[in-house]
C-alpha positions as CSV (number, residue, x, y, z in Angstrom):
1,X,253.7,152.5,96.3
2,X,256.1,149.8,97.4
3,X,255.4,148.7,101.2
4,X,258.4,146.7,102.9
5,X,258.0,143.2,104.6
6,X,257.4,143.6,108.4
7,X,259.4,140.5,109.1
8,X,262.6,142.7,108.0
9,X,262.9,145.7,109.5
10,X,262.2,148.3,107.2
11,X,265.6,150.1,106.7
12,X,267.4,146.9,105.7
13,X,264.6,146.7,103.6
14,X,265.4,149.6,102.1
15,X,268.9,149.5,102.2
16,X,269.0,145.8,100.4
17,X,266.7,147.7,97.7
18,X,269.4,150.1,96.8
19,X,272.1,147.7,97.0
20,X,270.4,145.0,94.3
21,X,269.9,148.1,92.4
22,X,273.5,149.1,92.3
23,X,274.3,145.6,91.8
24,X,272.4,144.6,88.7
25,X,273.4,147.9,87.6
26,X,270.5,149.4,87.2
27,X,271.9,152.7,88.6
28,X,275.7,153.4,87.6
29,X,279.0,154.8,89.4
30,X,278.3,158.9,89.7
31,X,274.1,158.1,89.1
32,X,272.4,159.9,91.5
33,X,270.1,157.8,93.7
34,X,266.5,158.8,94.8
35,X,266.4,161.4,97.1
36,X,264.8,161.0,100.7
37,X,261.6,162.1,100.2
38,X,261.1,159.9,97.2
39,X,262.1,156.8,98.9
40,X,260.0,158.1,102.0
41,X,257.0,158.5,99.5
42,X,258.3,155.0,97.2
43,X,258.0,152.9,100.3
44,X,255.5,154.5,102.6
45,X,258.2,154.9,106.1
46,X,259.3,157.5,107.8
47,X,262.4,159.9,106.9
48,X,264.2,158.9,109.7
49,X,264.0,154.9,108.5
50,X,265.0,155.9,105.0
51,X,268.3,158.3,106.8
52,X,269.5,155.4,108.3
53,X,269.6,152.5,105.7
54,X,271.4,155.4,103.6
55,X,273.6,156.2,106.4
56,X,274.9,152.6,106.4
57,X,275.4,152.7,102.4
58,X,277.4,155.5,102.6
59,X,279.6,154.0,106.0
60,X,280.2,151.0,103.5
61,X,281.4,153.2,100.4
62,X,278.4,152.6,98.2
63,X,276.9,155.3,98.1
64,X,278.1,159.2,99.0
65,X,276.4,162.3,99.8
66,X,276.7,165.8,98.4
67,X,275.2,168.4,99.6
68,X,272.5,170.4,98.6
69,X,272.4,167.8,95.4
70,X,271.7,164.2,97.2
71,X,273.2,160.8,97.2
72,X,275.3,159.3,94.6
73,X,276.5,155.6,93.2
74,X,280.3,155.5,94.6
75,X,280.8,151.3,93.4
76,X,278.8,148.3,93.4
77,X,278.3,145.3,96.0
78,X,279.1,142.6,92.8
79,X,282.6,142.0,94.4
80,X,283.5,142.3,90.5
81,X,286.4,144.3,89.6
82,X,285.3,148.1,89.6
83,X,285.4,148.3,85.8
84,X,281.8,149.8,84.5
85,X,280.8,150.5,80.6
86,X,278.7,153.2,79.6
87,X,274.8,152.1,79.1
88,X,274.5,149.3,76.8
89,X,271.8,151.0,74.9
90,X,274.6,152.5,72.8
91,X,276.1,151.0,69.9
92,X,278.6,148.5,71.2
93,X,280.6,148.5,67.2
94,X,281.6,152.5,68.8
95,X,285.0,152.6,69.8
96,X,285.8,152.1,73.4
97,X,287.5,155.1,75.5
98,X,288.8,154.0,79.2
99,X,288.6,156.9,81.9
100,X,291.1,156.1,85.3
101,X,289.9,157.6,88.3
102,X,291.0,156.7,92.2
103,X,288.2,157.2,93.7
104,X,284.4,158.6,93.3
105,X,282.9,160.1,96.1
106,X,282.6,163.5,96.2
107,X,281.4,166.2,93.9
108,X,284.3,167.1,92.6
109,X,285.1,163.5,90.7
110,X,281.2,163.6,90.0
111,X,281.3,166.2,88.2
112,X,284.7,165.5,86.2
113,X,283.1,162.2,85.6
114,X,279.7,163.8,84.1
115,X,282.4,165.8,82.0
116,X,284.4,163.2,80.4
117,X,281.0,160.8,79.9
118,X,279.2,163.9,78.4
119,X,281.7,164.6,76.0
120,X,282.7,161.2,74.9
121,X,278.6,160.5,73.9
122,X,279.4,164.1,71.9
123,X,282.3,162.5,70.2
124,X,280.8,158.9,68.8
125,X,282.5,156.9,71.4
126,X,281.9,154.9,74.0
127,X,282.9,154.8,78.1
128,X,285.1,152.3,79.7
129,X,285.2,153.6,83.6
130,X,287.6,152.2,86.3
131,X,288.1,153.0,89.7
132,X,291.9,152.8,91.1
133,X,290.5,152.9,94.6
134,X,293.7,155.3,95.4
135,X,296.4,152.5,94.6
136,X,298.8,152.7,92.8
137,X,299.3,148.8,92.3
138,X,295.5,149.1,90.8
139,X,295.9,152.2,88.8
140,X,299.1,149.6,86.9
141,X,296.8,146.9,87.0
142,X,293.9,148.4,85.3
143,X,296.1,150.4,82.8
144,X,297.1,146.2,81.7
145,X,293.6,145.4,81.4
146,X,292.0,148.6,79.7
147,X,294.9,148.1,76.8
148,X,293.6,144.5,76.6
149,X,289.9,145.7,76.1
150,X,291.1,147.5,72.6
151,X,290.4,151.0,74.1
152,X,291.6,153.9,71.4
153,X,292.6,156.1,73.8
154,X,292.8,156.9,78.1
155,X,292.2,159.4,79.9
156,X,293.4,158.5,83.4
157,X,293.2,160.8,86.8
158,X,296.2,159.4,88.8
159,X,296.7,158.1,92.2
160,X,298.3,160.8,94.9
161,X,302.0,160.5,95.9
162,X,305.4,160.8,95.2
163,X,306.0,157.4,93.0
164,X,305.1,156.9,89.3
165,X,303.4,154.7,87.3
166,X,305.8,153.2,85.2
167,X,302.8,151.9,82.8
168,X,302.2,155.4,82.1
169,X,305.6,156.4,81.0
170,X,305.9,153.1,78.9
171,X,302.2,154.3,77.4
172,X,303.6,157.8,76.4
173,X,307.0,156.3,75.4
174,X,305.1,154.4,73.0
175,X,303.0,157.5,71.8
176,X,299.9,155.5,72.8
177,X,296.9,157.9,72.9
178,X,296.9,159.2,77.1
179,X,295.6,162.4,78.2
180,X,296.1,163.1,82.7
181,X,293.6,164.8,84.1
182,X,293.8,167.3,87.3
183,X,297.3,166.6,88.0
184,X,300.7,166.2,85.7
185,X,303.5,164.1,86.4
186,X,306.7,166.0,87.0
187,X,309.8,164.7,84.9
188,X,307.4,163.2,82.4
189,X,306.5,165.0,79.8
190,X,302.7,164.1,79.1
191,X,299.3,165.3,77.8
192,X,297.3,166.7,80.4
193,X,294.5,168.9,81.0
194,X,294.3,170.9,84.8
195,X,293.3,173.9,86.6
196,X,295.7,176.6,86.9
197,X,296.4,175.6,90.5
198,X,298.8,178.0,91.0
199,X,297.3,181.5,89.9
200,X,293.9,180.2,91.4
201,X,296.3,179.8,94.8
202,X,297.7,183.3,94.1
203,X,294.6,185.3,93.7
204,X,293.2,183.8,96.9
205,X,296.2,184.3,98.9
206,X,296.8,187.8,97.0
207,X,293.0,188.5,98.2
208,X,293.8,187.6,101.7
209,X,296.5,190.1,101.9
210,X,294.4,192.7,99.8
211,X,292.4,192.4,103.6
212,X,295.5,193.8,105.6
213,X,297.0,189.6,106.7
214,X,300.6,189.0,106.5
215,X,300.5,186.3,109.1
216,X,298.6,183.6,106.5
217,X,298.9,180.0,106.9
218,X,298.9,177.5,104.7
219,X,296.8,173.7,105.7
220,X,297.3,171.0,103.6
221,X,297.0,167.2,102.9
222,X,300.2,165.7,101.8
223,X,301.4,167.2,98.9
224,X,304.6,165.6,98.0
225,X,304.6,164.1,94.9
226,X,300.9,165.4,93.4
227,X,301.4,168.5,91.7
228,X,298.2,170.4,91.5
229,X,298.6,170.3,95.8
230,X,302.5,171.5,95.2
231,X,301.4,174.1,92.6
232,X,299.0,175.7,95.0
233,X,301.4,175.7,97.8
234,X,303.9,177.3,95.3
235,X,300.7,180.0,94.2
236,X,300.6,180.6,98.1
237,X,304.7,181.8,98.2
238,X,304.5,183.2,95.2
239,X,302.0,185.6,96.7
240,X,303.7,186.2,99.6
241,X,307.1,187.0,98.2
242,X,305.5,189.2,95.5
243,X,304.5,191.1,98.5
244,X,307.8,191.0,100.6
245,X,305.8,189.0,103.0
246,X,308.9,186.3,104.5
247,X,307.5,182.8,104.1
248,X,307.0,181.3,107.9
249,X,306.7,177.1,107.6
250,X,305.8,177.5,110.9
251,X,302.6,178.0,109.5
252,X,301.8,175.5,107.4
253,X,300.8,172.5,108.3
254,X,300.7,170.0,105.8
255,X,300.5,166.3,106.6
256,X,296.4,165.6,106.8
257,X,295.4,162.1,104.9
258,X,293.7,162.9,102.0
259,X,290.9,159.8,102.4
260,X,290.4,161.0,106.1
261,X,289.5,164.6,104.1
262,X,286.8,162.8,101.6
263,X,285.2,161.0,104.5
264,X,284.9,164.4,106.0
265,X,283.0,165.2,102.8
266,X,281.0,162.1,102.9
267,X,279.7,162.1,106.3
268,X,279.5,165.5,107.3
269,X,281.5,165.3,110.2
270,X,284.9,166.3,111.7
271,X,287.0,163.4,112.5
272,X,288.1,164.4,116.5
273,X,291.9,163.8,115.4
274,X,292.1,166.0,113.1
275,X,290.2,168.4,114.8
276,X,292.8,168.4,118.1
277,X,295.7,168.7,115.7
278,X,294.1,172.2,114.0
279,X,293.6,173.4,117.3
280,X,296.9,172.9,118.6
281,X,298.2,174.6,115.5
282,X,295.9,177.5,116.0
283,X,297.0,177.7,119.5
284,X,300.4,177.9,118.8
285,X,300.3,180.6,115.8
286,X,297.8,183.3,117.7
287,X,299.0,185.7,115.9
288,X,298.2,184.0,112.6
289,X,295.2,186.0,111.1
290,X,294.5,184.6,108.0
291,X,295.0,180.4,106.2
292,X,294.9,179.2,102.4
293,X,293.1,175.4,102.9
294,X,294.0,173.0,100.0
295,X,290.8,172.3,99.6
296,X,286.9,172.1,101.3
297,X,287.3,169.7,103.8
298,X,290.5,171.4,105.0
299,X,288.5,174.4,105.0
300,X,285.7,173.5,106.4
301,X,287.5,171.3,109.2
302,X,288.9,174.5,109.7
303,X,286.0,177.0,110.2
304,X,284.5,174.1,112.3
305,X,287.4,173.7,114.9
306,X,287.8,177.6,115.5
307,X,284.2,178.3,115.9
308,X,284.1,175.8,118.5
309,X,287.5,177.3,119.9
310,X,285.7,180.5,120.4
311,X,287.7,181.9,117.5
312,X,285.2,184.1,114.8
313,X,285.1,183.7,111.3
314,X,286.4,186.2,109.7
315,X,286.0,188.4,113.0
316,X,289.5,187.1,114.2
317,X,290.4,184.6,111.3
318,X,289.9,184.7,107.8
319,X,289.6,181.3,105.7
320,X,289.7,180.7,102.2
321,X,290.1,177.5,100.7
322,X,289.9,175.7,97.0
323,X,286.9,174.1,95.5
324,X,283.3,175.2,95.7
325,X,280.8,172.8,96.8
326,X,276.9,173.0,96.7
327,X,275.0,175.8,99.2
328,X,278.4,177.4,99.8
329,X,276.5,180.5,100.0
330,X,273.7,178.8,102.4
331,X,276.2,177.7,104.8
332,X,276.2,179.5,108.3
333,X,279.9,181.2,107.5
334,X,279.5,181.1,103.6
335,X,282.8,180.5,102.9
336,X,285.5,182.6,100.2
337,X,286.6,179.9,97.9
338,X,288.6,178.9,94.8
339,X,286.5,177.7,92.1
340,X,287.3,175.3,89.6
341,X,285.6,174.1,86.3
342,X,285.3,170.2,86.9
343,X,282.8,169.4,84.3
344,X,284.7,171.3,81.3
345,X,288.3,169.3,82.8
346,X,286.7,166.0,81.2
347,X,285.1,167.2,78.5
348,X,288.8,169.0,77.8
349,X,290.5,166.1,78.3
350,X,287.9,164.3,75.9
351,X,288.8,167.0,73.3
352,X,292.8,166.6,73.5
353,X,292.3,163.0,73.5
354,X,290.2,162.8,70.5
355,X,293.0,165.4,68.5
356,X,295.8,163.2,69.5
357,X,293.6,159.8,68.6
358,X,293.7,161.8,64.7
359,X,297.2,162.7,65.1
360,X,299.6,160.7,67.6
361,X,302.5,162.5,66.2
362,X,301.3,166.2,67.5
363,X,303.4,168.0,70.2
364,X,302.2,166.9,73.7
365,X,300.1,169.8,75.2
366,X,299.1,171.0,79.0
367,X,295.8,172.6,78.6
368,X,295.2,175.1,82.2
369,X,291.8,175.5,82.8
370,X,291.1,179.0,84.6
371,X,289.6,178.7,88.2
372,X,287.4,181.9,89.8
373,X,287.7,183.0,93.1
374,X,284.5,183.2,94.8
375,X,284.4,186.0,97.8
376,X,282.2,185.3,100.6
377,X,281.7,186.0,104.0
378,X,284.6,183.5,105.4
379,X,287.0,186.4,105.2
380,X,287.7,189.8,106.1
381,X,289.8,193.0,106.9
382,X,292.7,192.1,109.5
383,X,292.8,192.6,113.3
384,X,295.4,191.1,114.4
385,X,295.2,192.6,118.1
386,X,292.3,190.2,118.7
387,X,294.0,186.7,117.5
388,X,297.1,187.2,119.4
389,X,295.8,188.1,123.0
C-alpha cells in the first residue's frame, strides 16, 4: 500500500500521482483510471480525500467522469501537442492510421474511440490519435501534420459548425484515403460512416405522438452547420408532418453551447443559465406536453429543471432524448432514449477506410448505422389539461 507524505496534503498527493501518470503516459487518452475505492485502498485515505483530488482533475480537463463506468484519461499535463500513438509494444514497421477527434470527454467519444482502436489492432495497423480540442484552426493544423507522419489513411470526426475544412476537401479532391465519422459534410461529397440520425429522430418523435402529444418540442444545441444535429431536427418534422401535426418553432429552442452540454456530462451538474433559460421556455409553452432533446445533457438538463419547477416526468411532460448513457435505467426518472452504436461507428469507419486504402478509385460510400429506441419511464400517455393550467 502506497501511504502519501504528511507534509503535502494528501489529495494533492494524490492528485499529482494521477497527473505524472498521465504525463509519462503510463495511462492513455480514453484509459480508464482507477476507480475510488482502489485509490482509497492504494493509498490508505479516505473516499472523500480521493473525490476531491479527482474532482480538481476533472475541473482542469484531465480527466472526465462517466457514470456508472468511472473516470477516464481526457489529455495529458505534457503541454505537448495532443497527438498520442497507440502502445509502443506494437510493431512500429505497421503502417500508421491517424484518427481526428474534437474532443474526448464523455462516453460517447470513449466509446467511438475504443471502436476505431479495436479495429485498427484487428486490421495490422497502428493508431495515430489527435485531439482537435473543437477548433477548427486545429482540426487544419493537425490534418498538415498527420499527412507529414506518412499515415495511410484518416479517419477524422469533425469540429461542429457551419464552416469547412478546406484540408478536407483538398484531401478528398486528391482521392487521399479519408473516411468522417458521426457527421458528413454537406456539398462535399465524402466517405463517411454515421447513425441514421434522422429515422432514429423519427421513431422517437413518432413514439411521442403514438402517446396522444401534438404539442412536442424540440431542444437543441446549435445545429447549423453539423448535420447529424440538422438530420435529427429534420427526423423531428418529418414526424410531425407525416402526422398532419403543423410544425410550431415556437417550440424549439435551439441555441445551447454544445461544450456548456459536455461539462454538464462531466460534472454532473446543471449550469444555473441554462437552467433559467429551459424554464422560461417551459413557462411560456404550458401547453407543450411533450420535447425531442438532441442529446443527454439536453435531456437530462431537462428532466432536472422541470422537476424542480414542480412539473412531473412523464405525469405532465414527457422527455425523450438521443444517446444512452450508463444506469439510464437506475436513474430516478429512467429516461426513454435514442440509442446509438458508438463502438461499431469506429470499427465501420476502420472497415471503409481499410477498403478504400486497397482501392482509392471505388465510389465514395455513406455507411448509416441503425440506432434503437430505448422506452423508459421518462414518457407517457398525454394530458394536456394538466400542463396548460
Amino acid at each position: 500500500m502506497s501511504r502519501p507524505s504528511p507534509r503535502v496534503p494528501l489529495y494533492t498527493q494524490i492528485r499529482k500521482y494521477i497527473q505524472d501518470q498521465i504525463q509519462q503516459k503510463l495511462w492513455l487518452p480514453g484509459e480508464r483510471i482507477p476507480s475510488e475505492s482502489e485509490l482509497v485502498n492504494q493509498f490508505g485515505v479516505s473516499r472523500i480525500t480521493v473525490k476531491n483530488a479527482l474532482s480538481e482533475l476533472i475541473e482542469e480537463g484531465l480527466i472526465f467522469r462517466v457514470q456508472g463506468r468511472g473516470s477516464f484519461v481526457s489529455k495529458d499535463v505534457s503541454g505537448e501537442p495532443s497527438i498520442y500513438l497507440s502502445p509502443a509494444k506494437t510493431n512500429k514497421k505497421k503502417p500508421l492510421i491517424a484518427f481526428l477527434m474534437p474532443r474526448l470527454d464523455n462516453l460517447f467519444t470513449a466509446q467511438l474511440l475504443s471502436g476505431v482502436e479495436k479495429e485498427i489492432t484487428k486490421q495490422g495497423y497502428r493508431l495515430l490519435f489527435c485531439r482537435t480540442e473543437d477548433s477548427l484552426k486545429m482540426e487544419k493544423e493537425t490534418l498538415r501534420e498527420v499527412i507529414q507522419q506518412d499515415v495511410k489513411g484518416i479517419i477524422i470526426f469533425p469540429v461542429e459548425g457551419e464552416t469547412y475544412n478546406e484540408e478536407i476537401l483538398r484531401l478528398t479532391l486528391s482521392e487521399f484515403p479519408l473516411v468522417v465519422v458521426d457527421r458528413y459534410l454537406r456539398g462535399i461529397e465524402t466517405n463517411c460512416v454515421c447513425s441514421n440520425n434522422i429515422e432514429g429522430a423519427h421513431e422517437a418523435t413518432s413514439h411521442l405522438i403514438s402517446l396522444g402529444h401534438t404539442r412536442i418540442g424540440f431542444v437543441s444545441t446549435v445545429y447549423h452547420g453539423t448535420t447529424s444535429i440538422e438530420d435529427r431536427l429534420s427526423g423531428y418534422e418529418k414526424a410531425l408532418a407525416d402526422h398532419q401535426i403543423a410544425i410550431d418553432r415556437g417550440l424549439q429552442l435551439d441555441h445551447f453551447d454544445n461544450k456548456q452540454m459536455n461539462h454538464i456530462l462531466n460534472q454532473g451538474i446543471v449550469d444555473e443559465a441554462i437552467k433559467l433559460e429551459i424554464k422560461e421556455f417551459l413557462q411560456k409553452n404550458r401547453e407543450m406536453t411533450a420535447l425531442f432533446a438532441i442529446n443527454s445533457a439536453v435531456g437530462l438538463s431537462i428532466i432536472e429543471t422541470a422537476t424542480e419547477m414542480g412539473i412531473r416526468v412523464p405525469e405532465d411532460l414527457s422527455v425523450v432524448f438521443f444517446d444512452n448513457f450508463e444506469l439510464s435505467a437506475l436513474s430516478r426518472i429512467p429516461p426513454t432514449c435514442v440509442s446509438q452504436q458508438e463502438e461499431e461507428l469506429g470499427g465501420e469507419a476502420v472497415k471503409l477506410l481499410q477498403s478504400i486504402i486497397k482501392n482509392p478509385k471505388q465510389e465514395r460510400r455513406m455507411v448509416l448505422l441503425p440506432t434503437k429506441l430505448i422506452v423508459r419511464k421518462s414518457t407517457g400517455s398525454c394530458n394536456a389539461n394538466l400542463r396548460s393550467k
